[in-house]
C-alpha angles and dihedrals in degrees: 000000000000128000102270091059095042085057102042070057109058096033078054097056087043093060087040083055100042082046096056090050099045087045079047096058100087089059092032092060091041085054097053098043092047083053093056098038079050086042100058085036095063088040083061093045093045097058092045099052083050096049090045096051097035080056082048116039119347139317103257095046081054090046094043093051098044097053085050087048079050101052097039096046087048086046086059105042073056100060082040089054094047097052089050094062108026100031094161089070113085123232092240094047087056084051099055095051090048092054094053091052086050098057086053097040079051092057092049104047096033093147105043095053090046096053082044091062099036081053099055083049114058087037087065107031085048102213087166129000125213113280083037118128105239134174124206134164093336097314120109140166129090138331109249099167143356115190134154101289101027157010115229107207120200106216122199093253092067095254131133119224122191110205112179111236089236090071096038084050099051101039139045122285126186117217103203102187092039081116133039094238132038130183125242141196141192120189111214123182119215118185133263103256082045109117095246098198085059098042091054094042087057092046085054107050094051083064096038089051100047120087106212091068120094103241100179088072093048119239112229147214127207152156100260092180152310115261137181104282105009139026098253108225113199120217116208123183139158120227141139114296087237095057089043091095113045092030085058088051083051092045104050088045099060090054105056098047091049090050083047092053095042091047093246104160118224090201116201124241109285138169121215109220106206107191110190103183095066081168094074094045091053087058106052090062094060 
């Protein structure tokens, strides 16, 4: 084959190919007109099914289920779109090709499809809710926002922290204010030669006299442990979680200036050196 007939060729497949899109305009222009028409319809459907389920439930579960309507309903004006073009390919040919491209769009974007369904998920289980107390991997403080791909937590510092869902999905995560009360506890060392019934009766009155401590449940007073320089008394009391911070403040305070006033003694941390060859040390002076 020489060039002139290699070229008479491919000039040849190019007006095949201009012919075919030119004899494809007509479906290509219904296409594209069924897509949009889909395409403002999902967009309808999208904003109802989050205004039903914000009425409903919450705002990002609203939020969360609208933008999946949305997708789907676009996934499927596409496959719409695509038959009418192309109606010799099956519906079950396009999805398997599809399927094919999303295993390799999953492996790509592993983590943001991850976070995406942890998100859904805790949007609609509901393990915290945004203005709830949580702790998680050192960080603490209040729930701002929880959408698809993240939680913001406002911590008491003033600070946003931005913790993907993946990770509050997968570990644990402590909700504070879950409950409307919440124990707490303070360790506080008296020395040796301290009266310990005293120190724990006066301990003990400072709970039982302030008001923002559940009574009903019975604050206590107890030896924890002895250490190496105090008997460590533990302080145990029930109250609101959003009286925990500035209650434990009180608290700490009014013991210490009523162990103060009854001469109970808060040592400080101290180590006794014992040194039994008093010979040697005699020497090395010399």
């Amino acid at each position: 084959m020489n060039f002139t007939e290699q070229t008479n060729n491919a000039f040849n497949t190019i007006q095949e190919m201009v012919g075919s899109f030119f004899a494809l305009l007509p479906q290509i222009a219904i296409a594209i007109i069924v897509f949009i028409v889909l395409w403002i319809i999902a967009g309808f459907v999208s904003r109802f099914v989050t205004r039903i389920l914000t009425e409903r439930s919450s705002k990002g579960v609203g939020t969360a289920i609208g933008r999946v309507v949305h997708i789907a309903l676009l996934f499927v004006a596409f496959l719409f779109s695509v038959a009418i073009i192309t109606p010799s390919v099956g519906a079950a040919q396009l999805l398997q090709v599809l399927g094919v491209g999303s295993v390799a769009i999953g492996f790509a974007f592993r983590d943001i499809l991850q976070n995406f369904l942890a998100g859904l998920l805790i949007l609609l289980r509901q393990p915290f809710k945004v203005g709830d107390w949580i702790v998680f991997d050192g960080f603490e403080g209040t729930v701002s926002e929880i959408s698809t791909r993240s939680t913001w937590l406002r911590t008491f510092d003033g600070h946003d922290i931005t913790i993907p869902n993946g990770q509050l999905f997968t570990n644990p995560v402590s909700v504070v204010s879950k409950d409307p009360l919440a124990r707490s506890q303070y360790d506080v060392g008296i020395s040796y030669d301290a009266d310990i019934e005293k120190a724990k009766s006066i301990a003990l009155e400072i709970l039982k006299n302030n008001e923002l401590i559940d009574q009903t449940k019975g604050p206590d007073v107890g030896v924890k442990d002895l250490g190496d320089s105090a008997v460590v008394l533990r302080m145990r009391w029930w109250a609101k979680t959003s009286d925990m911070y500035g209650l434990k403040q009180d608290i700490l305070q009014s013991v210490k200036e009523a162990y103060d006033k009854d001469k109970i003694g808060i040592p400080y941390p101290h180590s006794q050196l014992v040194i039994s060859d008093a010979i040697s040390v005699k020497n090395l002076k010399q």
